[in-house]
C-alpha positions in Angstrom: 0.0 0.0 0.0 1.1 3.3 -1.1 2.1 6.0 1.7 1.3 8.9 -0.8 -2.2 9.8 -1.5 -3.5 9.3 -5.4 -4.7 12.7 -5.3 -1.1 13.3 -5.7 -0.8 11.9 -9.1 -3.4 14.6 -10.4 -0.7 16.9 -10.2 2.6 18.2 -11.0 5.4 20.0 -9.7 5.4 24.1 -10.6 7.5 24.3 -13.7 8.2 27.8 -13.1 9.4 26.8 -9.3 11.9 24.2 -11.1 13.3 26.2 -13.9 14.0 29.2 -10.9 15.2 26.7 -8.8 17.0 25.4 -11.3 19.1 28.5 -12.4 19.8 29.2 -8.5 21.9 26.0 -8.6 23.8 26.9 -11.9 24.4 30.6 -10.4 25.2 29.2 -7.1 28.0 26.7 -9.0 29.6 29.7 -10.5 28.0 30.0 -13.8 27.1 32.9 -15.4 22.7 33.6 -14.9 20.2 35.7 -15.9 17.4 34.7 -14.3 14.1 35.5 -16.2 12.0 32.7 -15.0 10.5 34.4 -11.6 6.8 36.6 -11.3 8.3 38.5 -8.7 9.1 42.2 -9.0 12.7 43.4 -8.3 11.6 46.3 -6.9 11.8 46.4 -3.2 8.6 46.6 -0.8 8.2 50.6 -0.2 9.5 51.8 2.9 6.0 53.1 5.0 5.2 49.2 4.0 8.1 47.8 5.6 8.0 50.7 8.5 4.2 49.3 9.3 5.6 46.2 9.8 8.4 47.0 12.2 5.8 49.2 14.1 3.5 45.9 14.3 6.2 43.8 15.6 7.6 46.7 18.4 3.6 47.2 19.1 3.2 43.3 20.2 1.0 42.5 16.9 2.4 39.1 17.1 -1.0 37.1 17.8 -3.5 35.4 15.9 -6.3 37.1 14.4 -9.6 36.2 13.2 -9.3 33.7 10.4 -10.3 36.0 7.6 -7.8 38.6 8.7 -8.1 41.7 11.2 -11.4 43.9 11.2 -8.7 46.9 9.8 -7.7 45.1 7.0 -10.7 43.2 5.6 -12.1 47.0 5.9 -9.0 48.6 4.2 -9.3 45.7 1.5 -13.0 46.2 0.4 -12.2 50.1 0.4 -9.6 50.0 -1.8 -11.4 47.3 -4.6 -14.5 49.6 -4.0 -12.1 52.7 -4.9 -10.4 50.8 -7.7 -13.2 49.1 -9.3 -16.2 50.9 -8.6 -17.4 47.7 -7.0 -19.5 47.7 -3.5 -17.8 44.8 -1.4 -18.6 44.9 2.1 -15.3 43.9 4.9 -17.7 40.7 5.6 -17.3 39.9 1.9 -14.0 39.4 2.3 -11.4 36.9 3.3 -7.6 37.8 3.5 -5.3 34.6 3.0 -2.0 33.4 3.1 -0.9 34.7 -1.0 -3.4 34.6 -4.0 -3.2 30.7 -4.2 -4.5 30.1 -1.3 -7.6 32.1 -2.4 -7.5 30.0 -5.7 -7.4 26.9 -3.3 -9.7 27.8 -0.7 -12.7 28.5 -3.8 -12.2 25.1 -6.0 -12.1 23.0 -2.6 -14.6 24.6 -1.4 -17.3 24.6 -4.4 -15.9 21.4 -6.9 -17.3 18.2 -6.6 -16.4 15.2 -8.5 -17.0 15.7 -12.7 -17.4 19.4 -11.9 -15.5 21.4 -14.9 -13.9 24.8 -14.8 -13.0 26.2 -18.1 -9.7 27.7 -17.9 -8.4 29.9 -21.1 -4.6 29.0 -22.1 -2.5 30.1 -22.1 -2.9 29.8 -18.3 -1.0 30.1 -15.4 0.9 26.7 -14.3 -1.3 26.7 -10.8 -5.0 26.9 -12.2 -5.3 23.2 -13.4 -3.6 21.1 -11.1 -5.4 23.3 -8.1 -8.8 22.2 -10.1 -7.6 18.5 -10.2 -6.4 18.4 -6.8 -10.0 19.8 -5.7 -11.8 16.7 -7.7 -12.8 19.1 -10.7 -11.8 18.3 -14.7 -10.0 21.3 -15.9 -11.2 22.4 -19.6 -8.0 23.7 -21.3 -9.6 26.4 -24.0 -6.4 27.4 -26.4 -6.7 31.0 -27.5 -4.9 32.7 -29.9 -2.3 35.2 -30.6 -4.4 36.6 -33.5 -6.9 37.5 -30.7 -4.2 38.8 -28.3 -4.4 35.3 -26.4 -7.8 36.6 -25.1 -10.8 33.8 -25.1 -14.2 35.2 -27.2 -17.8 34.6 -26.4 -17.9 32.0 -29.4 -14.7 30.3 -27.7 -16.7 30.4 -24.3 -20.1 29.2 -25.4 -18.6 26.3 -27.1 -16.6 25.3 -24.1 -19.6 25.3 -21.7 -20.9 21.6 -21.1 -23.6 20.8 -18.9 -21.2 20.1 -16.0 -19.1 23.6 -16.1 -19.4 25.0 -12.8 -16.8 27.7 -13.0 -14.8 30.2 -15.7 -11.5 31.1 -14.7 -10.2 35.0 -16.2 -7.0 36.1 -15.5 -6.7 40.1 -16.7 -3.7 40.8 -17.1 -2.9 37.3 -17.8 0.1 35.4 -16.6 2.4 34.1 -19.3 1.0 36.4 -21.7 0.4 40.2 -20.2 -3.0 40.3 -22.1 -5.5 42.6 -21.0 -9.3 41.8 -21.6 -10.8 45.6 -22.8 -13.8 46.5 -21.3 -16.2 45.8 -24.8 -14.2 42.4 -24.4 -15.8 41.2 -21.0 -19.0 42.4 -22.0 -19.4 39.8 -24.4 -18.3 37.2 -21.9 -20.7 38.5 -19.5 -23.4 38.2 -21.8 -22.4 34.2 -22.5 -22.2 34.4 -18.6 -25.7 35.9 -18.0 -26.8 33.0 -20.7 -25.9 30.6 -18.6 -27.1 31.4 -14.6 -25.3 28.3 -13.1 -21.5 29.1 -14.0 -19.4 30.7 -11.4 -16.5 33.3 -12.6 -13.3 33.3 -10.6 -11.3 36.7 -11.9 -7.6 37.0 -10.6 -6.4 40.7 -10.7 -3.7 40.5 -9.2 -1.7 42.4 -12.1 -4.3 44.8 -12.5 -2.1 47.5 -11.5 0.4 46.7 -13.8 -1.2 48.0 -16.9 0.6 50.2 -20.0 -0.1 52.6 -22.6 -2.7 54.2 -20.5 -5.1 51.0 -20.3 -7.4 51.0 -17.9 -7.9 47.3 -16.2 -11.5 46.4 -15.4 -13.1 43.6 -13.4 -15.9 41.3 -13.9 -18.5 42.3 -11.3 -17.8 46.3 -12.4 -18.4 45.8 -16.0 -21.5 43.4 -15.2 -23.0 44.3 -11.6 -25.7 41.3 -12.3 -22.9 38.8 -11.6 -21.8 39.8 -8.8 -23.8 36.8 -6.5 -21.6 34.5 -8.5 -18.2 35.9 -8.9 -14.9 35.7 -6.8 -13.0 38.4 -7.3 -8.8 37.4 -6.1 -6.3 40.2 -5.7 -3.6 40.5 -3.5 -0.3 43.1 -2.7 2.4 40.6 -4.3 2.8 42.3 -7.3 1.5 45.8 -7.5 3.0 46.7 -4.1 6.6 44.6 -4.8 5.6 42.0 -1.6 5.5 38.6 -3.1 7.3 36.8 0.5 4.7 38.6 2.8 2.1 36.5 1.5 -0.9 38.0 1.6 -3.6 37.8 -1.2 -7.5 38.4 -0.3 -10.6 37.1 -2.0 -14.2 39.2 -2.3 -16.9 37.1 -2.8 -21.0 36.7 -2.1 -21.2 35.9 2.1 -22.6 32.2 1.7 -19.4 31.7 0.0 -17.3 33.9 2.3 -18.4 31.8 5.6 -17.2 28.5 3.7 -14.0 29.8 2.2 -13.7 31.3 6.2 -14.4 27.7 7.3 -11.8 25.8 5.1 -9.1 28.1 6.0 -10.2 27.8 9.6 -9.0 24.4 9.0 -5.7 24.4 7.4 -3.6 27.4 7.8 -6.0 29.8 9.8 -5.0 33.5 9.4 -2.5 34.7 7.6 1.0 36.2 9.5 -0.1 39.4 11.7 2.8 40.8 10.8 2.2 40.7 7.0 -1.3 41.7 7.7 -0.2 44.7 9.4 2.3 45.6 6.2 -0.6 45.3 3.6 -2.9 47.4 5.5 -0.9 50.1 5.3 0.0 49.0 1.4 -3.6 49.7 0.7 -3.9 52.2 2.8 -1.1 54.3 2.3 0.8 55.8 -0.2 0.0 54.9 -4.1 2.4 57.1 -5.6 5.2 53.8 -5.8 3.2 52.0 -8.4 3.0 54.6 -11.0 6.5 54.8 -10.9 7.0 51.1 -10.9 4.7 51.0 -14.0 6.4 53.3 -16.1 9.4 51.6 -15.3 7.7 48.3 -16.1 6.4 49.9 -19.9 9.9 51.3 -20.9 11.3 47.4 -20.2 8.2 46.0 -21.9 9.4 48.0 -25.0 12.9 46.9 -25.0 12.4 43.2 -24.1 9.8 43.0 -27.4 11.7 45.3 -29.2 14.7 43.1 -29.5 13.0 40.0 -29.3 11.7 41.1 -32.3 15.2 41.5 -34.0 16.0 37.7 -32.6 16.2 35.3 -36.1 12.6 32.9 -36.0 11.2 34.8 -32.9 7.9 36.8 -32.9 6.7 38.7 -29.8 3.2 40.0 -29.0 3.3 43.2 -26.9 1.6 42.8 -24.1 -1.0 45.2 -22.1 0.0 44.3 -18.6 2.0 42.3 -16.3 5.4 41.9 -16.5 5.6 38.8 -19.2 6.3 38.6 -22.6 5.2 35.2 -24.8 7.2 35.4 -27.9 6.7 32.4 -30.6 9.5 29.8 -31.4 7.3 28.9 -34.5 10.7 30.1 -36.6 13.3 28.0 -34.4 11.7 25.0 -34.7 13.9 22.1 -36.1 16.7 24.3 -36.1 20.1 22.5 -34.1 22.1 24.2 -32.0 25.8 24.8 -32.7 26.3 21.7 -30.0 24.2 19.6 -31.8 21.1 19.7 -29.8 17.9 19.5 -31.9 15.3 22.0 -31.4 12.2 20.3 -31.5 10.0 21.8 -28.8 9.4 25.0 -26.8 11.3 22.6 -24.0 14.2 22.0 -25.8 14.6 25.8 -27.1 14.5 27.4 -23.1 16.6 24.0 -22.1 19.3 24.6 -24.8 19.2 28.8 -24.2 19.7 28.2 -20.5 22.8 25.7 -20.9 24.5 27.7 -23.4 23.6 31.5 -22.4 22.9 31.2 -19.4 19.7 32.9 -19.5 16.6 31.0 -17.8 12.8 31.4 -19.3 9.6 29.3 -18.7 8.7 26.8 -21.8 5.1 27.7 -23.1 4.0 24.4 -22.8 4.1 25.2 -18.8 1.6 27.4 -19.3 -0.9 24.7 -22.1 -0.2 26.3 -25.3 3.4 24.8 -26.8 5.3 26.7 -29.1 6.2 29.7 -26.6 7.8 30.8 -24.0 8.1 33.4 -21.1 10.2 35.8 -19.9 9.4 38.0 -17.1 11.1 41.7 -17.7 10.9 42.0 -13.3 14.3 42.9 -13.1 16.6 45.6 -14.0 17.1 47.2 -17.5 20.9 46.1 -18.1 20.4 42.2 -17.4 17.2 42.7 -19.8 19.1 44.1 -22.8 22.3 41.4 -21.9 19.7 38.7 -21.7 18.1 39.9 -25.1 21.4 40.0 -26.7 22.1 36.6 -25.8 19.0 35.4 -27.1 19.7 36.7 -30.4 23.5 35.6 -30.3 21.6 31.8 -30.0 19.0 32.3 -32.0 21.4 33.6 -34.9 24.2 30.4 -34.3 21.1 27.7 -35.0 21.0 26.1 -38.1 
């Protein structure tokens, strides 16, 4: 008899964990690394941010709170969606856990029962599917394309939905591909939505911030009030306010739901750290200057990263809207070699090969369910960018 549960066999290791773990080692046994594998800002967390936290700790913060997260910050969380979104989420409504997976994890266990399906547009991020398997659901992979800036449509949606489809994923901006859903865009989903009363949406903003060009992010339950009783909106301070290790990510949802995502995190990891808490209160709370700055910074790295992606021999790259992620196509690499003889014959082999012989470390596409890609994440400074991209193009040149 097997010690480790079957459940376990659903699932795999995060590819994008490996690869960063992977790259540590090389850089750790003296190679050369540019690590572009990681969805973590290198920006540090702002100072008033940090300062909170010291205060928190000298004040004797150090004890559990409620489950859901202190009265301050479930208040200070519904505030600032309400102020962002022009949503009307109420502090009950809301449920402050330990990082945006958890929130992911606390809604599929919660609602999913056997045969349940969630239809999850791809490219995804690595986390949605196996989350979905592990909770007894079937995840519905729908491929989108780049033609469509990697955005599902209403046609794709309403041929997706079975009889069994319980829930709809949307990720906007979307992580691998920094595709932004327009506002004209959700509409039409929220009309397939309306169509069909029975299907949950779970949004995931958590790059909503991040946004370029002057777009302006929206959310489900602002663009169509009517589905509100049946969406979870999931946001969280990792990314906009640079504090991926403080794990703290928050979910805003209809009560009934609320009071069982409240009673399944009762039972696993109970509140989150008082001492993060007490950080991303005064994150949301404080000072929003940082971000704007952060963005701009963000936009003039987006440019160069596509820019000479671009210029790479048999690479194509779709600029993105948001996040901090490019998706560029190895459609022209494909069945090159490299000069050590290795054959490229898969989005694997290309970030495998680019990684042994440059050094530089990116996420295959097929990580993310749609093959023939891959990611980079332009989170770190401008000069390891533009050395990175030169490498790229040195590699992509010397295949033949």
């Amino acid at each position: 008899m097997s010690l480790i549960a079957a459940r376990l066999d659903r699932i795999l290791p995060s590819q994008t964990i490996a690869i960063s773990q992977k790259a540590r080692a090389l850089k750790a046994a003296g190679r050369d690394i540019i690590s572009l594998s990681a969805g973590e800002p290198d920006f540090d967390t702002p100072d008033n941010i940090k300062a909170a936290a010291i205060r928190a700790i000298e004040n004797g913060q150090t004890k559990y709170t409620d489950v859901a997260g202190t009265p301050a910050l479930r208040r200070a969380v519904a505030e600032r969606l309400n102020a962002d979104f022009s949503t009307d989420y109420k502090p009950e409504e809301i449920v402050v856990s330990t990082g945006g997976k958890q929130v992911i994890y606390n809604t599929f266990v919660a609602t999913l029962n056997v045969g349940d399906e969630v239809i999850i547009p791809a490219p995804a991020w690595v986390s949605y599917p196996d989350i979905v398997a592990l909770a007894d659901g079937t995840p519905v992979v729908v491929p989108t394309s780049v033609e469509n800036g990697f955005k599902l449509t209403a046609a794709e949606l309403r041929a997706a939905i079975t009889p069994r489809t319980k829930w709809l994923v949307l990720n906007s901006p979307c992580n691998p591909t920094g595709a932004a859903y327009t506002e004209e865009e959700l509409e039409a989903l929220c009309e397939v939505l309306l169509e069909n009363p029975r299907i949950w949406v779970f949004t995931d903003d958590i790059y909503a911030k991040l946004v370029y060009d002057g777009f302006v992010a929206k959310t489900i339950v602002q663009v169509e009030p009517r589905l509100r009783n049946r969406t979870v909106t999931m946001n969280g301070v990792s990314k906009a306010y640079a504090m991926t290790g403080w794990r703290v990510g928050f979910s805003a949802a209809p009560l009934e739901l609320t009071k069982a995502l409240i009673k399944l995190q009762g039972q696993s990891t109970s509140n989150p750290c008082s001492i993060a808490q007490a950080a991303a209160l005064e994150a949301l709370s404080g000072p929003q200057d940082f971000i704007g700055e952060m963005v701009a910074e963000y936009q003039q790295r987006r440019d160069l990263v596509v820019g000479m992606l671009n210029q790479a021999s048999g690479l194509t790259c779709h600029r993105p809207q948001g996040a901090f992620y490019v998706f560029p196509s190895v459609a022209g690499v494909l069945g090159k070699t490299t000069s050590t003889g290795l054959k490229i014959d898969s989005d694997e082999a290309f970030v495998t090969a680019l990684l042994e012989e440059t050094g530089v470390a990116a996420v295959h596409g097929s990580a993310f369910l749609m093959p023939g890609y891959f990611r980079i994440s332009y989170a770190t400074d401008t000069e390891s960018l533009r050395e990175a991209c030169t490498r790229i193009q040195r590699f992509c040149a010397s295949l033949s």
